[in-house]
C-alpha positions, 0 to 999 in steps of 0.5 A: 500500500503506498501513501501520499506524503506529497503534501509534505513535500516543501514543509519545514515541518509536521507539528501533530498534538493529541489531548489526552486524559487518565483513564480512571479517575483525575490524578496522574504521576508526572515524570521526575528529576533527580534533586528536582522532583516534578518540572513545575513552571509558571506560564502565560496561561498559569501553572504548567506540568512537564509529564513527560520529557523529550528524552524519555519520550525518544526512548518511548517511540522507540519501545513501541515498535519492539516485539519483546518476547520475539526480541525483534522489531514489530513484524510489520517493520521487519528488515530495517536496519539495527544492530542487535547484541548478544552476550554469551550467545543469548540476546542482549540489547539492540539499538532500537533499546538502548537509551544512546542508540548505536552509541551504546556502550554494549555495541561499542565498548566491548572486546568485538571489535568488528563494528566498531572498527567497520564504523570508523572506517566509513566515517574516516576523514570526518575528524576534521573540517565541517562534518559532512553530514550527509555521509555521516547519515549515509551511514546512520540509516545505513546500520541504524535507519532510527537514529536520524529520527531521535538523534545520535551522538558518537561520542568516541574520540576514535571516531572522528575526535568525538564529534559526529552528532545528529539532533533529533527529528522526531521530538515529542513531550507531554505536557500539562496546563492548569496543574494542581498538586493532589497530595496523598500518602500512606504507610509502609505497614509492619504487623509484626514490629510496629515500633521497627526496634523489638525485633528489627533494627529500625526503619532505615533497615525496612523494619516497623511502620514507615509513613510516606508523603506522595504528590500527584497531580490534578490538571485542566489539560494535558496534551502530547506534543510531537514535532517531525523536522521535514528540512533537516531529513531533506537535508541529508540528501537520501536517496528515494525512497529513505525521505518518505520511509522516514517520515512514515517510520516517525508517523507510525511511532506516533500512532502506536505510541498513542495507540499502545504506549501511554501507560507511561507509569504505574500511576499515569495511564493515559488514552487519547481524546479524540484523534491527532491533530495535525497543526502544521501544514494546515490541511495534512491529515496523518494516516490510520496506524492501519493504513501505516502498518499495511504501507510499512513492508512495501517502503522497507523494501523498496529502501533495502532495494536501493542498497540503503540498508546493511546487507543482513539489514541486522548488523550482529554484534557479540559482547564481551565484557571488557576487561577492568582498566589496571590501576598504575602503580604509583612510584616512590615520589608520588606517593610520598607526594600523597602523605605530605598532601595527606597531612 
């Protein structure tokens, strides 16, 4: 099945918000920060309440078109190209899971060293100069088609000095207007040991009863917003058809996202009121997840028939842990060095 995406086609980009409710009840569970709690902020239309934030947001898109018990990519989006990672002969992780996609630790830190090394030399000659970052997204799409949507940073100096980075194109957070704290509790109950000392050693040990303070919240409006950069996809200078697999890739993110994913926490369940709404190009309406799904194997296709994905499209990587970095042994000086500084 083939979509029309032509109306897109001069867009800078697609602004998609969808309004939201809990699906029992009024309260919900916002995201939190260290030290910080939840992201609370005065606007011009009075309190507001970030729900959830971009990166999480990012990794969400990504979690929806997982298949978890296949460990493998939904079905309709079988054969695009991600790096999958075993240890010991078992599936591990993927880039499709992990927080820093293909700069993942477990892709790139391990004893294999056979992608790594693969990466650094299509990317040679990028560690000086302005980046060339239409080879640089060559490449991307090429082993990890997800990263142009939700951004990498290759963060390893042996690749380019570190500095080979995309920005998100797909960005999305949710957020809520009106916001009110609907403060509650409860107790952590010990039937056995109320006071936590006659039998236990006290409530820092998990012993006797244990009150807790819990602030969740109450709003007038909570909206999920989602932003596609059209110009910065139409920037890397992709051959046909990655442009319009891409900006379908994002679409159906959207969709099953807000079709299967708004369980966000265990207090914050979310469905959606109405239908997405497409507030930029006026006029543009979004396809049906149906209609997306149906039209997702024929672009796949099409894309590893020119040549754009890796051949496997899953790019097989084995982690070995890798061996502790040895402490160098101080000598003399330094450590008399120590003592005195010690004193």
């Amino acid at each position: 099945m083939s979509l029309d995406l032509s109306q897109l086609g001069k867009e800078p980009r697609l602004l998609m918000q969808a309004e939201l409710k809990p699906v029992q009840g009024t309260r919900f569970q916002p995201t939190g920060f260290p030290d910080l709690g939840a992201a609370t902020y005065t606007t011009p239309l009075g309190e507001a309440l970030l729900v959830e934030s971009a990166q999480s947001m990012a990794n969400r898109l990504e979690t929806v078109c997982w298949d978890t018990p296949a460990k493998a990519p939904v079905s309709e989006l079988t054969g695009i190209s991600y790096v999958a990672v075993s240890y010991s002969g078992d599936f591990l992780t993927s880039s499709l899971l992990e927080a820093h996609r293909i700069n993942s630790p477990y892709i790139l830190e391990g004893k294999d060293k056979a992608f790594f090394e693969q990466l650094r030399k299509e990317l040679v000659g990028l560690d000086v100069g302005i980046i060339d970052l239409q080879r640089l997204a060559q490449v991307l799409f090429k082993y990890d088609c997800n990263a142009l949507l939700h951004g990498v940073f290759l963060a390893k100096k042996e690749i380019a000095q570190g500095r080979l980075r995309l920005p998100r194109a797909l960005s999305a957070f949710i957020e809520a207007r009106g916001a009110r704290v609907a403060a509650s509790g409860g107790v952590k109950k010990d039937e056995v040991d109320p006071s936590g000392k006659e039998l236990g050693t006290g409530a820092e040990h998990g012993f006797g009863h244990v009150p807790f303070a819990r602030d969740e919240y109450t709003a007038d409006s909570i909206v999920a917003y989602f932003s596609l950069d059209l110009a910065q996809l139409r920037g890397y200078g992709l051959k046909d058809p990655a442009g319009d697999f891409l900006t379908a890739l994002a679409l159906y993110k959207i969709r099953r996202f807000l079709a299967e994913g708004l369980r966000l926490r265990t207090a914050c369940d979310f469905e959606v009121v109405g239908d997405l709404q497409v507030t930029r190009p006026t006029g543009f309406q979004v396809p049906a997840l149906e209609d997306l799904a149906k039209a997702m194997p024929d672009l796949i296709k099409a894309v590893a028939g020119a040549g754009l994905f890796a051949e496997p499209p899953v790019t097989e990587v084995a982690f070995v842990k890798p061996a502790k970095p040895k402490k160098e042994k101080k000598g003399e000086d330094e450590e008399a060095a120590d003592e005195e500084e010690g004193d």
